[in-house]
N, C-alpha and C positions, 0 to 999 in steps of 0.2 A: 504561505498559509498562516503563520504564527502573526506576522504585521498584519493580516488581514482580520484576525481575530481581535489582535488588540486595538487597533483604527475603532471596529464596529462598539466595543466595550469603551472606549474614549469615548465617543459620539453619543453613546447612550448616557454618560457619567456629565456631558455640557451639550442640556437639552436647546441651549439659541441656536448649537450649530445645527443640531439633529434634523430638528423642528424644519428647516430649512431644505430636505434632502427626503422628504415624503414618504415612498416605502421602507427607502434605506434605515430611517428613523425607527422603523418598527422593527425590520430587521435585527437591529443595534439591542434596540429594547430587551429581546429576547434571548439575545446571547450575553448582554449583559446581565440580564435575571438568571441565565445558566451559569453563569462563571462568578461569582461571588465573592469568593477566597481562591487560594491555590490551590486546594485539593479538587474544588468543583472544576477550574481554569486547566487544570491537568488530566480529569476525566475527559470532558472538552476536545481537550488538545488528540487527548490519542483516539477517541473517535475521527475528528478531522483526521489523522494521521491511516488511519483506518480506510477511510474512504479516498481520500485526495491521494493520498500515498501507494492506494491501487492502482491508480492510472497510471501516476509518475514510474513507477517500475514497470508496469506492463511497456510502455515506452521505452525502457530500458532494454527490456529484453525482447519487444518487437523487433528494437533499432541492430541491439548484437547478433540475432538470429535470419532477424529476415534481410537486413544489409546487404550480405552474401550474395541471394537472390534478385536484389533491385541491383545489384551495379553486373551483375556475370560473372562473378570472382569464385564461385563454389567451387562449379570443376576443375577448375586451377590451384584451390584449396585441398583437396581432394588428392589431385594428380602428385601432390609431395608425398613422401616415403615416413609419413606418421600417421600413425593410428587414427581414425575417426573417434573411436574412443578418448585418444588426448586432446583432440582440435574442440571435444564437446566441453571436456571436461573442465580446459581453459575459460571457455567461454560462459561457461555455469559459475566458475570461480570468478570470473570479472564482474557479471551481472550483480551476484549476492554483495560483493565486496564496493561497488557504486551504490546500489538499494541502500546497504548499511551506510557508505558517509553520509548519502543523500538523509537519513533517517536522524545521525547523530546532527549535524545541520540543521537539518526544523528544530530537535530539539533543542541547542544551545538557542537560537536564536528565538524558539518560544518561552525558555527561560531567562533571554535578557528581556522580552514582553513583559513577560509577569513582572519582573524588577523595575522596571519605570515605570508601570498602571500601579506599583505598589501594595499590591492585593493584600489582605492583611492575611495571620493564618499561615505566614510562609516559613515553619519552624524547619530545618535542615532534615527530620522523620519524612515529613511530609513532603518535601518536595522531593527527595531522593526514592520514597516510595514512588510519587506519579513517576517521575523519570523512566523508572526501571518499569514499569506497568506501559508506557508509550513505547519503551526501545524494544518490549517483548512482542506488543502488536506489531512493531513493521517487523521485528521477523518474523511472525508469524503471516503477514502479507506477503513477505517476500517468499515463503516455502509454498502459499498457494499462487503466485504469480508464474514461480519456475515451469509449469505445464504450457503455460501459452509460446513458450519457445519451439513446440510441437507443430499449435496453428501456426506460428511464423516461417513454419519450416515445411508445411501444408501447402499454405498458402502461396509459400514461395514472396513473401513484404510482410507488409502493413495492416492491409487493411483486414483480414480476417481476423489477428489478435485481437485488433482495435474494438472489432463491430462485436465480438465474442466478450469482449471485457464490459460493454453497457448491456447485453443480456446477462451475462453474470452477476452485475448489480442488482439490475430488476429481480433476477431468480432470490438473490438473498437477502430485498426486501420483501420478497413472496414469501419466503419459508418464515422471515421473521413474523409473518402476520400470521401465518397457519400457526405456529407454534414449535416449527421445529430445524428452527435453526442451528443448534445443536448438532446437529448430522450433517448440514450443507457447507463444506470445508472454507466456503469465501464468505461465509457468515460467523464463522467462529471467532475471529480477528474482530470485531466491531463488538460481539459478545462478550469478548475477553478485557474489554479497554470499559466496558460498562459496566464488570465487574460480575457480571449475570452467575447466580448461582447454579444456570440450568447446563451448565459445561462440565466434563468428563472427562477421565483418561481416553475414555472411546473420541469425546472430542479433539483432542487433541494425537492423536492415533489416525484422527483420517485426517487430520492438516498433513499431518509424517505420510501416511501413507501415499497422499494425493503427489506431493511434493515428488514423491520416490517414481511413483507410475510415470507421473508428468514424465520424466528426467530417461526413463528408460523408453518409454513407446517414442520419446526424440532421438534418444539413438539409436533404435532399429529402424526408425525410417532412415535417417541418416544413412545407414548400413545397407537397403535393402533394397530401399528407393530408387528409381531409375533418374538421375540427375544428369541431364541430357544440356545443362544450361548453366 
């Protein structure tokens, strides 16, 4: 994501090549008119981080949760002499602990971006503000993403996370149109990287809370669930 950002802000900066590449060119244009300096390049960023970085995790945590389910391994999982409770709690502590390198990785590599486009604006306030404004959105993606370990565990794979994570998108650009995104926990993360005055302790009270439900209705199914496979 971060090459991808910078490629299109290149393209836009050597209009011969642009010119050459038709929509891509307008494309370019416009993320180049977004990203201007480092502070705008860094709002930017953690937006994309925001949204691409949903998928990339929920893929995470489809793959740790519903794996199990696609190869036959649960019951066998299961059948050992350790707590369901610890077999989860491993697996929440892997997921969050991939999301974050996955997370510090965009960002190093979206700040050697910036450093060869040479954006101007890039005083050490400024870019260690965006940083920490970007590393706070994927955690805050990564605490709404931990519930889909439930559909994975639903679902028994893949693909219900999957299909549940692009109505999820749609839903919290629905609420961002109505007005109140604020309340819809997978909309707060994209709110929060764009700086919106309209976020709360309440907001941020149901990303915790969502994260928490998530985490618990997973391990009572786990617990209660009839795993026959």
């Amino acid at each position: 994501m971060p090459l991808s950002i910078a490629i299109l802000i290149l393209l836009a900066r050597n209009p011969e090549i642009s010119q050459k590449l038709g929509l891509i060119s307008d494309k370019a244009n416009l993320m180049a008119y977004s990203a201007t300096d480092w502070s705008s390049y860094l709002i930017l960023f953690a937006e994309i981080i925001s949204a691409g970085g949903f998928f990339f995790f929920i893929i995470t945590v489809s793959w740790v949760f519903g794996r199990e389910f696609a190869d036959g391994t649960l019951k066998d999982m299961l059948a050992v002499p350790v707590p369901r409770s610890s077999i989860l709690l491993a697996k929440f502590i892997t997921v969050t602990g991939w999301c974050a390198v996955m997370a510090v990785i965009m960002l190093v590599f979206g700040l050697f971006a910036g450093a060869i486009m040479q954006l101007p604006g890039g005083s050490m306030s400024v870019i260690l503000h965006g940083s920490v404004v970007a590393f706070i959105t994927a955690c805050l993606i990564i605490a709404v993403v931990l519930p889909f370990a439930f559909f994975a565990s639903v679902g028994r794979g893949f693909i219900l996370p999957m299909a549940l994570a692009v109505l999820t998108l749609i839903m919290a650009n629905l609420m961002m149109v109505v007005g109140r995104a604020e309340y819809f926990p997978w909309a707060i993360p994209i709110l929060f990287a764009q700086g919106a005055s309209s976020l709360t302790p309440l907001s941020y009270g149901i990303v915790f809370g969502t994260s928490v439900v998530g985490m618990i209705a997973t391990y009572l199914w786990w617990k209660y669930a009839d795993q026959n496979r």
